[in-house]
C-alpha positions as CSV (number, residue, x, y, z in Angstrom):
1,X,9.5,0.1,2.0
2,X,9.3,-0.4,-1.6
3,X,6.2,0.0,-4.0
4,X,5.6,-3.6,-3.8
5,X,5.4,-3.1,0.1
6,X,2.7,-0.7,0.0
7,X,0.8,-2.9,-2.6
8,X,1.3,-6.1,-0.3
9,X,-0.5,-4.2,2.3
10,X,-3.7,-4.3,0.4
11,X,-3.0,-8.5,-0.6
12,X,-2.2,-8.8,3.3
13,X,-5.5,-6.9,4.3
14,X,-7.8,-8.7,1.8
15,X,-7.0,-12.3,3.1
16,X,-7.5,-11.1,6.5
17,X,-10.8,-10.1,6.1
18,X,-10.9,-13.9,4.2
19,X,-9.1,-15.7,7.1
20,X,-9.4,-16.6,10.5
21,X,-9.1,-14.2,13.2
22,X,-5.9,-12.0,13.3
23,X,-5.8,-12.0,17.3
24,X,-3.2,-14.6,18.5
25,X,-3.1,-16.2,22.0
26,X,-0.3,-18.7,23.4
27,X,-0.5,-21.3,25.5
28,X,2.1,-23.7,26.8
29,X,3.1,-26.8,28.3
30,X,6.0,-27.3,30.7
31,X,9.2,-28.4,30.0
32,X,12.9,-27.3,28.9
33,X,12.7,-23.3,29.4
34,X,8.9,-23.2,28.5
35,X,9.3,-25.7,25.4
36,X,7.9,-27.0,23.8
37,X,5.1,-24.5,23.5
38,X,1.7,-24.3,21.1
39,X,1.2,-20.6,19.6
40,X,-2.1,-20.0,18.0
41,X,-1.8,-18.3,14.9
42,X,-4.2,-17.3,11.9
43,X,-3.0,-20.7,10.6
44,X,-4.1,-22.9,13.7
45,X,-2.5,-24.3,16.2
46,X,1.4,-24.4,15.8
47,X,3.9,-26.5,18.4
48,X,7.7,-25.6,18.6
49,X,9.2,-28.0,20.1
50,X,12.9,-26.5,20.8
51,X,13.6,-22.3,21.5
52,X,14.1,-21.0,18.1
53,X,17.8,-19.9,16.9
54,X,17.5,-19.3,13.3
55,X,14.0,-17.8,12.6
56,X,12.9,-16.3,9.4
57,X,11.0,-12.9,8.8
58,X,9.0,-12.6,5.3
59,X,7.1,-10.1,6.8
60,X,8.6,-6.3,8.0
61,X,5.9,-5.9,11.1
62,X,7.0,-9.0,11.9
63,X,10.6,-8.0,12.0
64,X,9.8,-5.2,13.9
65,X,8.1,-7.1,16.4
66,X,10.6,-9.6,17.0
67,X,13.5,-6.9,17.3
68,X,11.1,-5.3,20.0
69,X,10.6,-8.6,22.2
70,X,14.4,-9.1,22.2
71,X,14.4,-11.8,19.5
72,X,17.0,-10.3,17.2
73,X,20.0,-12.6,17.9
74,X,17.6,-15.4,17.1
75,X,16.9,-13.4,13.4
76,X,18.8,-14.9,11.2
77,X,17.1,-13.6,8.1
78,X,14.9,-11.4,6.9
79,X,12.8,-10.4,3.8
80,X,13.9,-7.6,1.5
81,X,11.0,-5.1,2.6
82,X,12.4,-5.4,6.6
83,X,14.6,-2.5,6.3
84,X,13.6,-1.4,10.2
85,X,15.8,-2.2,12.6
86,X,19.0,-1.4,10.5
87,X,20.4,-4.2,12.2
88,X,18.1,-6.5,10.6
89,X,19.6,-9.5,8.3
90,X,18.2,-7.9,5.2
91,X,18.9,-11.2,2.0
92,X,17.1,-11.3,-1.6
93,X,14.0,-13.5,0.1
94,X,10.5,-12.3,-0.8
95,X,7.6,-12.3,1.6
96,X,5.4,-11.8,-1.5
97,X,6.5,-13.9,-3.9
98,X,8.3,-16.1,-1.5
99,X,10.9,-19.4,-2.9
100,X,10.5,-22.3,-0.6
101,X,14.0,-23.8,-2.0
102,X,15.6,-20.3,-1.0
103,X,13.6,-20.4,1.9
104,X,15.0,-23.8,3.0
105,X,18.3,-23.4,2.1
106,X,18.8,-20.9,5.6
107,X,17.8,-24.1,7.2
108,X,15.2,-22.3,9.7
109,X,13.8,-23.3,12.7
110,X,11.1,-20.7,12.2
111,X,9.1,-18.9,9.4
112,X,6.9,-16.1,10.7
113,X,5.3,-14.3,7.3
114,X,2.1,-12.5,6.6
115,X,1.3,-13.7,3.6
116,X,0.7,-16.8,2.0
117,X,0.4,-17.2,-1.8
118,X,-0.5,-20.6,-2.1
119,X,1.7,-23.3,-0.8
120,X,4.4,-21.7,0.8
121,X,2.8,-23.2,4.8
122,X,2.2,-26.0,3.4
123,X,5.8,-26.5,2.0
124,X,7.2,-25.6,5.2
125,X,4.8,-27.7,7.2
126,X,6.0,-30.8,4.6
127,X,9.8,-29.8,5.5
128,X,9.0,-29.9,9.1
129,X,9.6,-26.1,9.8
130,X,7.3,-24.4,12.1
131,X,5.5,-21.8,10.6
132,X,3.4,-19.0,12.0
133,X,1.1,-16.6,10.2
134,X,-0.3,-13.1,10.8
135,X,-1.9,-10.8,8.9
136,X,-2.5,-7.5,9.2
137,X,-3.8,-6.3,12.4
138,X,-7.9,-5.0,12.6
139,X,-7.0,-3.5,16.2
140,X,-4.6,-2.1,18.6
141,X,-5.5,-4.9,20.9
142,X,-4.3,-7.6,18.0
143,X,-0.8,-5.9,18.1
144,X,-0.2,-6.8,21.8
145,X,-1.8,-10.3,20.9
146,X,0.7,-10.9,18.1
147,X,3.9,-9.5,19.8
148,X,2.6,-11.8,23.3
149,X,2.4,-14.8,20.7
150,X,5.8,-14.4,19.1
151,X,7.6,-13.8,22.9
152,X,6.5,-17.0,23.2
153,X,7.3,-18.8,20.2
154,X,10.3,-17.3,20.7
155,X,11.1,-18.2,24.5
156,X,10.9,-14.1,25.0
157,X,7.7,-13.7,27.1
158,X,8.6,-11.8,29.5
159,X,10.3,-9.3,27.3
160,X,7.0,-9.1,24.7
161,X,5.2,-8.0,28.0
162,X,7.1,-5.6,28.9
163,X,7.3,-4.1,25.2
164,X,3.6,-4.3,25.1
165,X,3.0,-2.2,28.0
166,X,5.3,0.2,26.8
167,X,3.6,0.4,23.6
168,X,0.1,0.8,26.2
169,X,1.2,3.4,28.3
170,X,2.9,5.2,25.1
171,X,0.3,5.9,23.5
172,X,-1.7,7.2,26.1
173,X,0.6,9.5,27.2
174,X,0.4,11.2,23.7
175,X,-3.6,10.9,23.7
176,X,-3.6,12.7,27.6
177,X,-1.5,15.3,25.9
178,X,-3.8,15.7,23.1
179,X,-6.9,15.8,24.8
180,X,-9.8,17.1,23.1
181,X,-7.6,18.6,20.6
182,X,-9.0,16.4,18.1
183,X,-12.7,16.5,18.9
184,X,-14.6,17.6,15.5
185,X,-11.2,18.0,13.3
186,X,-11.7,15.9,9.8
187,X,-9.1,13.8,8.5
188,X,-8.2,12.2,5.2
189,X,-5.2,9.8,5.4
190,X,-4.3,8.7,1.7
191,X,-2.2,5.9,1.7
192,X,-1.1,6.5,-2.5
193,X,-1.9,8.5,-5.7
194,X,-4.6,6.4,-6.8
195,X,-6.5,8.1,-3.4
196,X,-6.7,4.6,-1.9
197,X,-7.7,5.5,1.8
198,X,-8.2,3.7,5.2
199,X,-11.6,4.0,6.8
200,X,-12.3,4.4,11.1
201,X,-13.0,0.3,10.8
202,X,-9.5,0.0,10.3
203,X,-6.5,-0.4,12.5
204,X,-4.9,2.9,11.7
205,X,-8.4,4.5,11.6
206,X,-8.6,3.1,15.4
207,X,-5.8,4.5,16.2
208,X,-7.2,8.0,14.9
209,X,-10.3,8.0,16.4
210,X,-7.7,7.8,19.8
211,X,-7.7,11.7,19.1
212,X,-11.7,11.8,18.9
213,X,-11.5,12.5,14.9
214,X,-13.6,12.0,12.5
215,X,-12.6,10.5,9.4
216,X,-14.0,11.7,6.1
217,X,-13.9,8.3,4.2
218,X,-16.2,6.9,6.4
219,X,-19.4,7.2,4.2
220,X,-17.5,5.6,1.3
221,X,-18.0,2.4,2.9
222,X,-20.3,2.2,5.2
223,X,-21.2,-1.5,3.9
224,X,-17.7,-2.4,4.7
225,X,-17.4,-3.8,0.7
226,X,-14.0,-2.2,0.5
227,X,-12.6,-3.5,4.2
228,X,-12.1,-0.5,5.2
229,X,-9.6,0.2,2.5
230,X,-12.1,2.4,-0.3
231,X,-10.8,4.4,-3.6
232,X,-11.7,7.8,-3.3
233,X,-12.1,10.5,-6.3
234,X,-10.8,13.6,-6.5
235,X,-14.0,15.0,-6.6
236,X,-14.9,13.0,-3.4
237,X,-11.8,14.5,-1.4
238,X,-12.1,17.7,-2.3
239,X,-15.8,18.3,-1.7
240,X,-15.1,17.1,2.1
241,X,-12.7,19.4,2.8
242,X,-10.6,17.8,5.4
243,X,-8.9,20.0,8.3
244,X,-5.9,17.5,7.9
245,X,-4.6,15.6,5.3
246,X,-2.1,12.8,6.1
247,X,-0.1,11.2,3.5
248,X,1.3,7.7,4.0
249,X,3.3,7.6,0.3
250,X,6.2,10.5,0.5
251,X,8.2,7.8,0.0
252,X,6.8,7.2,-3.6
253,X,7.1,11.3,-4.3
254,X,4.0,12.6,-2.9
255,X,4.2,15.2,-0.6
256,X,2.7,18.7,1.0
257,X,3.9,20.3,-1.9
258,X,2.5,17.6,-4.9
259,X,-0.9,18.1,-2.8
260,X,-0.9,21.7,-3.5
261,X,-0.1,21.6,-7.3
262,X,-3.1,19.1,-8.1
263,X,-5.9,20.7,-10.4
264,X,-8.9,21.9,-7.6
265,X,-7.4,21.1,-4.5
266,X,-6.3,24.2,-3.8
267,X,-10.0,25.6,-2.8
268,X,-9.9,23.0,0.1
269,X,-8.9,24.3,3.4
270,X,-6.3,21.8,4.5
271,X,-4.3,22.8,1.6
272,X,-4.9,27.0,1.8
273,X,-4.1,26.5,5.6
274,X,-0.4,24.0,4.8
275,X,-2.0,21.5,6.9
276,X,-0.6,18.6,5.2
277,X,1.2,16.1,6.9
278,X,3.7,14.0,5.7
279,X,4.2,10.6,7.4
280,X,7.0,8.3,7.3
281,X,5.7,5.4,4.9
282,X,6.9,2.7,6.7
283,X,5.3,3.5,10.0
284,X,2.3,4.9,8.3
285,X,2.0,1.2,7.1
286,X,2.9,-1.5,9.2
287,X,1.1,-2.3,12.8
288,X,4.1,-3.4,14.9
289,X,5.7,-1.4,17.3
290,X,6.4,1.8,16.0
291,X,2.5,2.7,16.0
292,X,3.7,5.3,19.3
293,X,5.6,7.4,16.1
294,X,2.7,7.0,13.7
295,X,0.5,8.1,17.1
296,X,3.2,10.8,17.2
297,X,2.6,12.0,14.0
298,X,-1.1,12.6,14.3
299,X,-0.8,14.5,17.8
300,X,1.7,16.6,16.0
301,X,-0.3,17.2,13.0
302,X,-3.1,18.0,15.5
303,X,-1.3,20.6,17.1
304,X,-0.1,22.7,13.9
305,X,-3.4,22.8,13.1
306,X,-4.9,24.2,16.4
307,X,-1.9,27.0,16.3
308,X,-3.3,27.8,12.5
């Protein structure tokens, strides 16, 4: 995921704290093989009247999630941020700064993005393409709701189930094996340079507090003003003193090292101890299904730390 990526996440969790609800339920009316079928979406209410066979993804959770619910022969393109699975139809298309006239020119039968910067739905809606919209999600439970939605926009259902309760009983399995390992261990997850953090209100501060941890960022917005997403100071960081610090951005050239070399952190015990650990950026970054290896990567960061 490029720089742009990591920036988008902040546009994409801004207007959902602006929009409608991020949780998406289905329902459907009979006929064909379960077409035509109304998905609820942040942007309303959204009938597809045929099974889709040349969807596009402006949005690399969305890829992720569509892969996961069996949906990739019906991908037919894909944004130039979805670089997970590598069999995604990577093209030149920005979910961003998206073209309609590029967009069109696929000839799509669905456009799932996350972000919309102006009139991009409603150019679709005026081409007659079927659109669906979702931003990020604000809990674990809105992953499951997103993935159910797309299985059925998407005639895959049954599939999206059954990738949802893997997802479920994933993730517990790593929590049962970490119990109480996390009780009273501090965190600070920094998701760049600039010390941009995520909060426990958040979705990847939910899935945190799984472990029972307590995240250090919490009193830096207690009002919720920042969405969960505050701007720390050095000063800030370092006078909490984390047990673990998690970086999201060794991707952009941060890593355990880079954390050890900046002026004052060295007095903090995360850093004397090496408990610094590095995440892969992508995962650390997107809510589809690879949340089990971001899960993964905390339990594992939780266990260095208790060997010491």
């Amino acid at each position: 995921m490029k720089r742009t990526a990591l920036c988008g996440l902040f546009v994409v969790v801004v207007a959902a704290c602006s929009g409608p609800d991020s949780a998406a339920t289905t329902t459907s009316t009979l006929g064909g093989a379960g077409f035509p079928t109304t998905v609820e979406a942040d942007n309303g209410s959204v009938t597809i009247d045929q099974r889709p066979v040349a969807i596009i993804s402006l949005s690399s959770t969305a890829t992720e999630m569509l892969f996961a619910i069996g949906a990739g022969p019906q991908v037919m393109a894909v944004d130039d941020q979805s670089n997970y699975p590598t069999e995604a139809p990577v093209t030149d298309l920005s979910g961003f700064t998206p073209n309609l006239e590029a967009i069109l020119s696929y000839e799509p039968d669905l456009v799932v993005i996350t972000f919309d910067p102006g009139e991009l739905i409603a150019g679709l809606e005026t081409a007659g393409v079927p659109v669906l919209s979702y931003t990020a999600a604000f809990t674990i439970d809105d992953v499951y709701r997103q993935m159910e939605a797309l299985g059925a926009a998407t005639g895959n259902s049954e599939i999206a189930q059954q990738a949802n309760e893997t997802i479920e009983a994933d993730l517990a399995e790593i929590v049962e094996n970490s119990a109480g390992v996390g009780d009273d261990v501090t965190y600070y997850h920094e998701i760049d340079a600039l010390l941009y953090t995520v909060t426990s209100s958040t979705f990847f501060g939910e899935i945190y507090g799984l472990f029972g941890m307590d995240n250090v960022a919490d009193p830096a917005d207690e009002d919720g003003s920042f969405f969960g997403y505050p701007q720390l100071s050095e000063e800030y960081v370092v006078a909490s003193d984390p047990n673990i610090i998690y970086l999201a951005n060794v991707l952009y050239g941060e890593s355990a090292e880079t954390v050890a070399t900046r002026p004052g952190w060295d007095v903090m015990t995360s850093v004397k101890n090496g408990d610094i650990v590095e995440l892969d950026s992508d995962v650390a970054s997107r809510w589809g299904p690879r949340i089990v290896e971001f899960a993964q990567s905390i339990a594992d960061g939780l266990e260095e730390y208790q060997r010491g």
